[in-house]
N, C-alpha and C positions, 0 to 999 in steps of 0.2 A: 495665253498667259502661262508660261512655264513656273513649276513648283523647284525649288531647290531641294528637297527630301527626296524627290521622284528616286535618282539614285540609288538610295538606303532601299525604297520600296520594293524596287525591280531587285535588291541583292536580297532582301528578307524574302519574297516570291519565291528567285531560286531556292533558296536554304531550304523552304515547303517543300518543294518538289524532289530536290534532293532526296530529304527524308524520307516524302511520299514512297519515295522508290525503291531506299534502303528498307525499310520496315516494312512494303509489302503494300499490295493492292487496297484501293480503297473498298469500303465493305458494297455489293452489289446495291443495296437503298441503304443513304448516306441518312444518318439519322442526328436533328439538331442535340445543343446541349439539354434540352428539356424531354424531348422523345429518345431518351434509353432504354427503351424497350425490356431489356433484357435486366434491368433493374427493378427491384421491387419497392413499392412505395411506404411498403408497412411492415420489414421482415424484425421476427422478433426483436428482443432488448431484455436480456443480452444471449450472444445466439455464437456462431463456429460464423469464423472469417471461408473467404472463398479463396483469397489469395488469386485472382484472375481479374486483368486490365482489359479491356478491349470490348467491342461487338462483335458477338458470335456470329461466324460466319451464313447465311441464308440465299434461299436463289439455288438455281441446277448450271449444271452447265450447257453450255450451247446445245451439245445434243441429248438432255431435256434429261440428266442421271441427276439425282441425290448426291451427295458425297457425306463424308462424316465415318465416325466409325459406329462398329454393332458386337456392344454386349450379349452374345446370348444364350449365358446360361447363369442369371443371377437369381438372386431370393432375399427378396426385401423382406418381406415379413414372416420370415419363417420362426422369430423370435414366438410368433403364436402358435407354432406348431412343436409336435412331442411334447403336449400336456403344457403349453406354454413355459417352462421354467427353462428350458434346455440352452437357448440364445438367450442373452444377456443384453437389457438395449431396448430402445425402441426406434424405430426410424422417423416417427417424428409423435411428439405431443400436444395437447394445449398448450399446457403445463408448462411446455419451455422445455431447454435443453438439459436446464438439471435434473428435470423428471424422466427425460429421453434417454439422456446417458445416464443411465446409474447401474449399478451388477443386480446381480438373481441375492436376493436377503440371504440366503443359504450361502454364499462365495464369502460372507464375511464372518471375522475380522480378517483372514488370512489366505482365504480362497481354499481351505483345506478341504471343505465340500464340493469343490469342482467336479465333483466326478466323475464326467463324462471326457475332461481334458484327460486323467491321467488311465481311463480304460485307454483310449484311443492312442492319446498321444504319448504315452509314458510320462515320468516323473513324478511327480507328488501334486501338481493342480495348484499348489502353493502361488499366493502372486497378491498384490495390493488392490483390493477391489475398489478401489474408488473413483470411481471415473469424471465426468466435470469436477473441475474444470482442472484436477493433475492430470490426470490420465498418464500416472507414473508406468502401469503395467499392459495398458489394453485401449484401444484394439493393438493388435500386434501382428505379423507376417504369420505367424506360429501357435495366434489361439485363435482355437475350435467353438468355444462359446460366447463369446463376445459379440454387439455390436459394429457391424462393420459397413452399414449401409445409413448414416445417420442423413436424412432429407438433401442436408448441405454438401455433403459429400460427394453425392450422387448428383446435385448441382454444379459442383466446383470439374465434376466429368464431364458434364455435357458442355459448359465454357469452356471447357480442352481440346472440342472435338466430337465428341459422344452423341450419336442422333439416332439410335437404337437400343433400347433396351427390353432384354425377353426377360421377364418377373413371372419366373418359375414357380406359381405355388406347389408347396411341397409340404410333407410328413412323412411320419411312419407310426402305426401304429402301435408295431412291437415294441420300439423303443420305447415311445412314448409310457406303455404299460410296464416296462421295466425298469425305467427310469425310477427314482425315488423319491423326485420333485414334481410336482404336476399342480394344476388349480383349474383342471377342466379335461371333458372329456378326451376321449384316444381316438375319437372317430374321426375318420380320416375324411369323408365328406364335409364334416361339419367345419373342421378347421381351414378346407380349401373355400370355403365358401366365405367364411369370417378374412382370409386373407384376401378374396376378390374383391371384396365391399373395402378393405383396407388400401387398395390399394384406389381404389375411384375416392376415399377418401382424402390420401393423399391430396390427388389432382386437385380436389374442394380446396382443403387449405396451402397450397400453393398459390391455387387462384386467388384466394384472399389478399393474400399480397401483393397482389397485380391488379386488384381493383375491380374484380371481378369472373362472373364463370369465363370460361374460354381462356381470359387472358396471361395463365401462369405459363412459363415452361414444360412444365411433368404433363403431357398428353398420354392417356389409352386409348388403343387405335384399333380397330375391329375389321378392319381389312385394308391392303397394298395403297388403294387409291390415297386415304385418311392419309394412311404414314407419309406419305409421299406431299400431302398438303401441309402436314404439320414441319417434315423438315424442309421443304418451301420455306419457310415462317422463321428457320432458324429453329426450331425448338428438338423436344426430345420425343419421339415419337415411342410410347409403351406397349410391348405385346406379352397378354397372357400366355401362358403359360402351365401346366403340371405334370410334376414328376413325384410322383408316388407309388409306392409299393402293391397297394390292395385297390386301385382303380374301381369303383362303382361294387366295390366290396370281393371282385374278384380276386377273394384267396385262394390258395387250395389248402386241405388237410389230406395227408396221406394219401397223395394224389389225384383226389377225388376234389373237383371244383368248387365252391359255393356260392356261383351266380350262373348266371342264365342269359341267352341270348337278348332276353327282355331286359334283366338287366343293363345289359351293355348298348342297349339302344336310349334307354332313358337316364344312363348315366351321361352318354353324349350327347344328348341335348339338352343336362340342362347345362354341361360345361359350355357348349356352344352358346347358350341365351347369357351366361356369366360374363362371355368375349373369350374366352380359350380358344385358342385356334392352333396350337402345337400342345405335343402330351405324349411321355413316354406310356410306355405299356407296360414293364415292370421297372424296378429298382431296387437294387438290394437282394431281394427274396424271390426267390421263384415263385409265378403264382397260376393262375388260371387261362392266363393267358399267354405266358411266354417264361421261359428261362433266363438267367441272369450274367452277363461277366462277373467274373468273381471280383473280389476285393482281397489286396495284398495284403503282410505283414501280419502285425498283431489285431489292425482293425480287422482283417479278412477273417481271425480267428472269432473274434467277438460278434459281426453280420453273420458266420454261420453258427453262432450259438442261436443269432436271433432266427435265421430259416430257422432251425429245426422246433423253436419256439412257435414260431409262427406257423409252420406248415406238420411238425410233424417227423422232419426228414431232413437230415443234412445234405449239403450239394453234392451229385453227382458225377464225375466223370468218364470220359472214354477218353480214347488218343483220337487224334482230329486226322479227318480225311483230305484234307487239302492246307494250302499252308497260311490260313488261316487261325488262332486258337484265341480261347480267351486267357484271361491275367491268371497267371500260378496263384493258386490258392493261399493265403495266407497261414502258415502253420506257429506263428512263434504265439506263446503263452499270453493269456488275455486274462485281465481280471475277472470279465464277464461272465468266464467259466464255471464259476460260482451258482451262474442261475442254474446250470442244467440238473436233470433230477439225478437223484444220486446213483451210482451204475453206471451214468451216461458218460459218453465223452466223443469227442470232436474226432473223427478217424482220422489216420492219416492216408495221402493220393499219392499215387507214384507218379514221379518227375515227367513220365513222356505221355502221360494222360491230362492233356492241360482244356480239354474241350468237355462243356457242360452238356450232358447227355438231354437234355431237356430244350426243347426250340420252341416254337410259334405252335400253340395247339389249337384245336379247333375253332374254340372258342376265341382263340387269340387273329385268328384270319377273320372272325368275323367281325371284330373291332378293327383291323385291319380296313376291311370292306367299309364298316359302316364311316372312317373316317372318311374314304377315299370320297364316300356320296353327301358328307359334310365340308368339303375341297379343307380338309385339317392336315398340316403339318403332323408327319411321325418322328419322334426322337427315334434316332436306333442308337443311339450313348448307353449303354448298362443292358443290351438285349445281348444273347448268347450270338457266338458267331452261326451257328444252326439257326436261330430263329431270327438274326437279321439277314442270313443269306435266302430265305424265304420270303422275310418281308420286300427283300429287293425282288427276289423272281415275280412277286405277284405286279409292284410298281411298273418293272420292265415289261409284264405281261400287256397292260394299261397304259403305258408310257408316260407315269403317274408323277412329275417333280417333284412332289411333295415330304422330302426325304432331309435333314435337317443331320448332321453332327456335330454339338457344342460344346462339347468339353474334352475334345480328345481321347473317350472311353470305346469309339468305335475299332475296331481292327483298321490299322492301315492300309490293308489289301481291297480294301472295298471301297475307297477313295474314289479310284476311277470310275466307279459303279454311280458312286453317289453324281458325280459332277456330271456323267454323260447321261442321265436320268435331267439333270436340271436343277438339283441339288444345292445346299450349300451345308459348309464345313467350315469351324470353326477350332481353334485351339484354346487348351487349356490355361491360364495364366500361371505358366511357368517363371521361372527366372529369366531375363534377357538373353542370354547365352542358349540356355535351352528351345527356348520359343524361338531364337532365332535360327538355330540346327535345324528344326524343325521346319520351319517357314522352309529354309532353302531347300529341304530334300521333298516338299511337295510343291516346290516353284512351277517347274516346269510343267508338271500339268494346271496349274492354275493359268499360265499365259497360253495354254493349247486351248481351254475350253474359255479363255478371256472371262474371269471372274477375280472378284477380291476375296482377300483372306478376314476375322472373325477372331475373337477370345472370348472362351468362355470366364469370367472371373468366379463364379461360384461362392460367390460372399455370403457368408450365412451357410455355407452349404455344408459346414465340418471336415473341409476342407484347409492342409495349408497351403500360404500363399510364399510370392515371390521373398526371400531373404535377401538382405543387403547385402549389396556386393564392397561394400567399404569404401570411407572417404577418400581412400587413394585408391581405389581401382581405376585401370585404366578404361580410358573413352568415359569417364562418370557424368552424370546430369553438371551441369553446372545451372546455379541459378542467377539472375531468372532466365529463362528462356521463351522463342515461341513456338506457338503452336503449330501443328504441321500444315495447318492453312494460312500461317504468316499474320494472324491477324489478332490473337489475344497474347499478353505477355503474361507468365505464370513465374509468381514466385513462391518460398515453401510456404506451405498448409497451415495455419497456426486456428488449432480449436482451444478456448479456456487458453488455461498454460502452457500447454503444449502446441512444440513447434515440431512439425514433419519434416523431414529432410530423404528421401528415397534410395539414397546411399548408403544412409546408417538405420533407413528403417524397413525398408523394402515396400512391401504391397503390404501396408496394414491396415488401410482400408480404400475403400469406393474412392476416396478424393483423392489417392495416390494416383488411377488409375493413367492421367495426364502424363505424368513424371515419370511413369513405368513405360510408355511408349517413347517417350524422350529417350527414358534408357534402353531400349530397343532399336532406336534411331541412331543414336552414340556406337551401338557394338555392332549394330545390323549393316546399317545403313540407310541409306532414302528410300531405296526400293522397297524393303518388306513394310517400312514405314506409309508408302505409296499404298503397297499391297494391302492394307486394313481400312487404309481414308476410303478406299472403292469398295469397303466392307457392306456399310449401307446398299448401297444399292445392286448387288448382290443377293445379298437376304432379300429383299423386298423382288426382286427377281424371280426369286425362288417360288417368294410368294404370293406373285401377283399371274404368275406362270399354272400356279397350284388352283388358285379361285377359277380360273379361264380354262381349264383344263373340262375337257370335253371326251366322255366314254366311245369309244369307236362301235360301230356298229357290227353286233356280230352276225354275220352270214347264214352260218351254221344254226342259229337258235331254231328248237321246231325244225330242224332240217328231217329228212327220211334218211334212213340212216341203213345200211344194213354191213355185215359181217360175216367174216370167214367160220366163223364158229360162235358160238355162245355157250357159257359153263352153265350146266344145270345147274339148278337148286329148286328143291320140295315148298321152300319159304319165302324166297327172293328171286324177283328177274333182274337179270343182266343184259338182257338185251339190248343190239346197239342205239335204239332212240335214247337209253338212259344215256348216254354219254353227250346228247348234245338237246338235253331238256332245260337245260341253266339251273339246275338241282344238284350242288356239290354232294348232299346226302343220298345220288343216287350214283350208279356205275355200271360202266359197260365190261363183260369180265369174259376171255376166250377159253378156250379149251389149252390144258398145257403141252404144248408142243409151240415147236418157235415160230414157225411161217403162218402168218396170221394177217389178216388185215380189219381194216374197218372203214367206212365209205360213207360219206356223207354229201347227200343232192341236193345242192344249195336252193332249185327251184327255175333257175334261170343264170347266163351268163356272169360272172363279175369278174371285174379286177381283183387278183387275188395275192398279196403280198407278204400276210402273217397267219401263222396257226400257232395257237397256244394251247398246250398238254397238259393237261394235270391228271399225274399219274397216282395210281392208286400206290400201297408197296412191290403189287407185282408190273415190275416198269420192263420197258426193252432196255436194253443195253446196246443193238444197233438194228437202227429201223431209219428209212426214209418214208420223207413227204411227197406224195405222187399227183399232178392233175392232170385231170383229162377235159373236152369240149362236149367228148361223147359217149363217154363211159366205157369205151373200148380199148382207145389209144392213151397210153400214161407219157405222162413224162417227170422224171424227177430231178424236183428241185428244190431240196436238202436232204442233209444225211447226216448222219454221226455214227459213229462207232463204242463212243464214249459214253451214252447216256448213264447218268446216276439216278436215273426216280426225279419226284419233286415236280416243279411247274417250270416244262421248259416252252421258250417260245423261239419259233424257227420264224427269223426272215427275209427274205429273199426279194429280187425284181419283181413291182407287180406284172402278172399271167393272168387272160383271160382265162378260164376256169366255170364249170358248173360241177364237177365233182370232183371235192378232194379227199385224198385216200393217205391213212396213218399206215404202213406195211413194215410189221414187227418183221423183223432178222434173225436176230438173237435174243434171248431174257435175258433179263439181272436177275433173276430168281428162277427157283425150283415151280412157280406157279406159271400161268399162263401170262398173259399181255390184261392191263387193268385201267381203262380211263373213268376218270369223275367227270372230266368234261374235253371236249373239242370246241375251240371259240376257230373261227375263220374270220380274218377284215382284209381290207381293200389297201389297210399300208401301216 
């Protein structure tokens, strides 16, 4: 029995198919009208629109990667940190979004108590605080204190693409204390802690709206495999995070520390048992454990009223030894000035001295270490080029991935460091033009070592953001658009009364984020657009590289050790076992004159392929690595001429080997030749 409609049917089919093709792949599990998954069943009333059509994209690819992109260097709730008044906002409430959006009581009627916009940012702080549902003034590209991670926002990202996000808890205590708004403590532990429980909070009332635990979007994920199950799922997979100044209380005052290795062991575990699994080592202030990049302009001036408040000591420079330096110090006029005691005043640095004379100190290696045996991500963003050039030598020592740059604070020259270590590297959210300079001039090594690129957005971070490029700039967002997986349609942003538009508003907050890689796409093109979707699994790379990461065995340890000479002392041996006892507090020290050796008898034959040095201050400046089967016959295989001190590692073809031999040439110093240790492995 033939139908007369059949006709119509078969051309409505095609039209499907059509479409299917023009608008992009079907989603990998096809979900009916009733399972939208990605829909909430219970979201407030009345709440911030998402402005995104579609099912988020879920599923790996064939050969078995994550895709999506990866925020990571953001700070949802830092609105609780710096004595809570400082960020304006809250990221989400019972209460609703009028109680989530509203300013600091102090910003009104006219914002004239902003204070901390016009230290930082100049002007007068001036601006309409009322945020739901005008949101005439804020958030905005250009303010420092506002809201800019509101739940839905950071929803309307991850519907764009977004399937990593690092929630940085962060503080500072000094500001905190000088600030002249506050309604709770300055301790910097206490507020990292109140923000880790805020943020599993979160995930709780997310879930609410999904019908239960597990089933929201906003996941915290506690290691590679989880994240990797969750963006399976489509969702957003969240990693801790912290970046603060006085880590586990390691200040210093007048260079003298005020924590302890005990300390620093029980600070990171209990950030470990919180889920932290990345963490800078300083920020801002130089502290106990490491030096600082400086900070530009007028904010550079006001961070070093706050070092000298906090430590004691304004930043110090020398001229850099390699072409590496950190950020010129900021010298123009700060209101913050004010604080310092009277007499006092902010010195000024000469132009060709841009490197912070302070690096990775003792204490700072052994936080260093104790990550390494926690398999924890290190930030090296805000560490001085001296103590991330260290931090690397110990990684490379270890062949350690574990090495993380998220906001574009790190030196450029050390790029290559990070990526053949296993690394990953992220940029800061600049403007599209700028991020896109930038993408292009580290392209090429991102397709040598095949990785994706990263943005840090830094929301909440006192930080500005992208500015708009204008509704007739050329290549501009147009709306609506899709997403770079072809599979959601986004049109603008509209929270309360306000409507977003990314042309006239730039990056003003988290829900921009979509719009701002469209306009990256628009000026860049597909490729660095490509370059960020493979962001995701990159980081997770890094990280899943970092957990699996296994210590080499050293040869050397306990080995018999003996040497050309040994330096007296009435008080201390130097003898050669101290060089290879796995005791950095002890050291092997020669007599001074240059032709020196040291020899260490592994026991029995091995394959021998790496030796790592760590030198005391009195280093060789040109020495070779020698091995012998028999303790007669040498052979060498390395050498340099160029040694600077520090912790170098020589590697070479693995050589059967039972003794191998350090043979100083020349000094870099007026002393003898000085090891804290000899490690030997197999590759």
């Amino acid at each position: 029995m033939t139908d007369a409609r059949r006709p119509h049917t078969v051309v409505f089919a095609l039209l499907l198919l059509v479409l299917a093709v023009t608008f992009g792949p079907a989603p990998a599990t096809a979900a009916g009208a009733d399972d939208a998954w990605w829909l909430p069943t219970a979201r407030p009333d009345p709440d911030s629109q998402i402005g995104v059509t579609g099912e988020p994209f879920r599923g790996t690819t064939p050969g078995g990667e994550v895709r999506g992109f990866v925020d990571a260097h953001d700070h949802l709730f830092s609105n609780e940190a710096f004595g809570g008044r400082l960020i304006c906002g809250k990221v989400f409430s019972e209460a609703g979004v009028a109680d989530a959006l509203k300013d600091c009581p102090e910003h009104y009627p006219d914002g004239t108590l902003a204070v901390f916009d016009y230290i930082t940012h100049g002007g007068d702080g001036r601006h309409d605080p009322v945020g739901w549902p005008t949101f005439k003034d804020w958030p905005a590209y250009d303010s420092m204190t506002h809201q800019a991670n509101y739940y839905a926002w950071v929803e309307r990202a991850w519907r764009g693409g977004q399937r990593v996000l690092v929630n940085d808890l962060v503080t500072n205590g000094v500001i905190c204390s000088v600030y002249f708004f506050k309604d709770r403590s300055c301790d910097e532990m206490t507020s990292i802690r109140l923000q880790a429980k805020l943020t599993y909070d979160l995930q709780a009332y997310v879930d609410r709206m999904y019908g239960g635990t597990g089933k929201g979007w906003f996941r915290v994920v506690t290691d590679s495999a989880q994240a990797r199950q969750v963006i399976e799922q489509g969702k957003l997979a969240v990693v801790l995070g912290v970046e603060t100044s006085e880590p586990f209380g390691c200040k210093q005052v007048l260079d003298l520390p005020q924590c302890s290795k005990a300390d620093i062991d029980k600070g990171l575990d209990e950030l470990y048992a919180l889920g932290v699994r990345s963490m800078f080592l300083c920020h801002k202030f130089d502290n106990a454990l490491c030096g600082v990049r400086f900070d530009e302009g007028g904010l550079g001036t006001a961070i070093n009223v706050g070092q000298f408040l906090s430590t004691g000591t304004f930043w110090k420079t020398e001229k850099c030894t390699g072409p590496q330096h950190d950020n010129p110090i900021g010298t123009q006029p700060s209101a913050a000035e004010a604080d310092l005691p009277a007499g006092t005043s902010v010195p000024r640095y000469d132009s060709d001295a841009q490197c912070n004379t302070r690096g990775l100190t003792a204490l700072g290696e052994y936080a260093v270490h104790g990550m390494m045996q926690r398999k924890m991500m290190l930030e090296i963003d805000h560490m001085s080029v001296k103590a991330v050039g260290r931090a690397l030598d110990i990684f490379e020592s270890a062949r350690y991935p574990g090495v993380l740059s998220s906001h574009s604070w790190m030196d450029m020259d050390w790029t290559e460091r990070v990526y053949r270590l296993g690394g990953f590297v992220a940029q800061y959210m600049h403007g599209s033009e700028g991020f896109v300079a930038e993408a292009a001039r580290t392209k090429a090594l991102r397709d040598r070592y095949g990785v994706g690129y990263g943005y840090g957005t830094d929301f909440n971070g006192v930080g500005s953001h992208p500015a708009p490029r204008g509704a007739d700039a050329p290549r501009r967002v147009t709306y609506p658009f899709r997403s770079v997986d072809g599979g959601s349609v986004l049109d603008r942003q509209v929270t309360g009364e306000r409507t977003w538009d990314v042309n006239t508003d730039g990056g003003a907050h988290a829900g921009l984020i979509p719009d701002w890689i469209e306009d990256i796409r628009q000026v860049g093109g597909q490729d660095v657009a490509a370059d960020l979707f493979r962001g995701a699994e990159s980081y997770l790379g890094t990280w899943g590289a970092t957990e699996h990461h296994q210590a080499a065995v050293n040869l050397a340890d306990g080995a018999t050790a003996t040497a050309s000479s040994t330096e007296w002392n009435p008080f201390t041996s130097y003898a050669p076992g101290r060089a290879v006892d796995g005791n950095r507090d002890t050291r092997w020290a020669a007599d001074w004159s240059d032709d020196q050796w040291l020899t260490a008898d592994l026991g029995a034959t091995h394959r021998v392929g790496r030796v790592t040095l760590d030198w005391e201050r009195a280093y060789a400046r040109s020495y070779r690595v020698e091995l012998s089967t028999d303790g007669t016959t040498w052979r060498t295989v390395w050498s340099t001429t160029t040694g600077d001190g520090g912790l170098d590692t020589a590697t070479f073809a693995g050589t059967p080997a039972r003794w191998v031999r350090v043979h100083g040439v020349q000094r870099g110093t007026n002393w003898g030749y000085s090891l804290y240790e000899m490690t030997v492995h197999s590759d």
